[in-house]
C-alpha angles and dihedrals in degrees: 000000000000108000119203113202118189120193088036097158091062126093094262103041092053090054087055090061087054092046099054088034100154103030130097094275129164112194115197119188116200088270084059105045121008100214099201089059098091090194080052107054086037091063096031097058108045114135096013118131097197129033106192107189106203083154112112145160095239110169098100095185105048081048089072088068102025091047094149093044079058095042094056097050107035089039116017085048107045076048096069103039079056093052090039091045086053097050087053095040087239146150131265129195107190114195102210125162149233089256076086080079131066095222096233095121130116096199132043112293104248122222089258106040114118119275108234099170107191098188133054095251078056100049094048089048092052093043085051093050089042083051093052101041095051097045107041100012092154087060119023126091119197108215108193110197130175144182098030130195134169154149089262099061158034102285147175097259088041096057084037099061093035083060095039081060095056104033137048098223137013130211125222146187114256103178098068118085135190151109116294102214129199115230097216084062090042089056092044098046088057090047085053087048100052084036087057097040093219129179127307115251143045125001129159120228112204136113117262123257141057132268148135117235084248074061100044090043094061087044090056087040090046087052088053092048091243123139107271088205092077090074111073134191134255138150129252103262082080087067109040112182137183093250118059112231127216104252083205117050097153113137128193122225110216097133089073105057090042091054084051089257138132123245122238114286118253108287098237090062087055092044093051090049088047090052095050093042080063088231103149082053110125103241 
């Protein structure tokens, strides 16, 4: 099997490389292959087996503003690795996101619910999935994430413990829920998928359980062996920002179970691991 990995640079992508170590992998960052360049993706993935698109438009709030600079990048693109994946009669893995959703839900959102996006980020990401599902259907799986974190990025528990070194006490939103998920399961969740060779369509990649990031913030305090009482809550009209957030992001995984696979582990078993792997140390 020859792999394909766009966005490799990212923190994702370079936790897929880590994933597949060992097997026949090519990694492209955007300097290496332009996604949104069709002639491009036709002639850069010839004789691969499995595109994995890790590449992605992520500043959601500059996306408000910039919509047709997202919409090149988390839909054109997805576009043409679906047309490429279906020339080749390959494989694509698309990473999408919970922003699909409008975070209006009191249980968790299900593979199949509606997908209602209320910011720009949300609507390219929709348009991107819409794009691969209607192009390469047989082969394509759409992997909705949400709530990353990992050793290859700026990050939540990162932020948290630089400012937990220059202030007494943090404030956090409270009322925001998801799923933190780790970046190295993720990578490895998507690895298990393509081994099993499971069924084409939606699957949510997050790690199970439930909690705000007020919640998540005392959890990365608690693994340093800080007070978690120095992070206290508060609600998002204290940060109001130019893209509006789902105050719900919290996916079921269903798929899984249907394909024969495990879900995710709790994220505070991931996030335990992270921390003692010393991941959100600076290097």
């Amino acid at each position: 099997m020859k792999y394909l990995i766009t966005g490799a640079a990212g923190m994702l992508g370079r936790d897929l490389q880590a994933a597949l170590a060992g097997r026949d992998v090519t990694a492209f960052d955007r300097a290496q292959l332009d996604i949104t360049d069709l002639a491009a993706v036709m002639t850069a993935t010839v004789g691969f087996d499995v595109i994995i698109n890790a590449a992605a438009y992520t500043k959601v709030d500059d996306a408000e503003t910039n919509e047709d600079a997202a919409y090149a990048i988390n839909a054109v693109g997805p576009h043409n690795l679906a047309l490429a994946a279906a020339a080749q009669n390959a494989r694509l893995v698309q990473i999408s996101t919970d922003y699909v959703f409008d975070g209006s839900a009191t249980e968790p959102y299900s593979e199949d619910t509606t997908i209602d996006p209320i910011s720009a980020y949300g609507r390219t990401k929709a348009a991107g999935e819409a794009f691969v599902l209607a192009t390469h259907p047989t082969g394509s799986y759409i992997v909705r994430t949400a709530w990353l974190y990992g050793e290859h990025g700026p990050n939540f528990p990162k932020t948290m413990l630089k400012l937990a070194a220059a202030r007494d006490t943090l404030t956090v939103v409270d009322d925001q829920v998801g799923q933190p998920t780790w970046t190295a399961d993720l990578a490895a969740q998507v690895v298990a998928l393509l081994d099993a060779n499971a069924p084409a369509g939606i699957y949510h990649g997050t790690n199970s359980g439930v909690t705000s990031w007020f919640g998540f913030a005392q959890a990365v305090f608690a693994q340093a062996n800080l007070d978690p009482a120095r992070v206290t809550p508060t609600d998002s009209s204290q940060f109001v920002r130019p893209a509006p957030r789902p105050s719900y992001s919290v996916l079921g995984h269903d798929a899984w179970q249907s394909a024969g696979l495990a879900p995710m582990r709790d994220w505070r078993e991931a996030l335990a691991d992270a921390q003692a792997q010393r991941i959100f140390e600076e290097k």
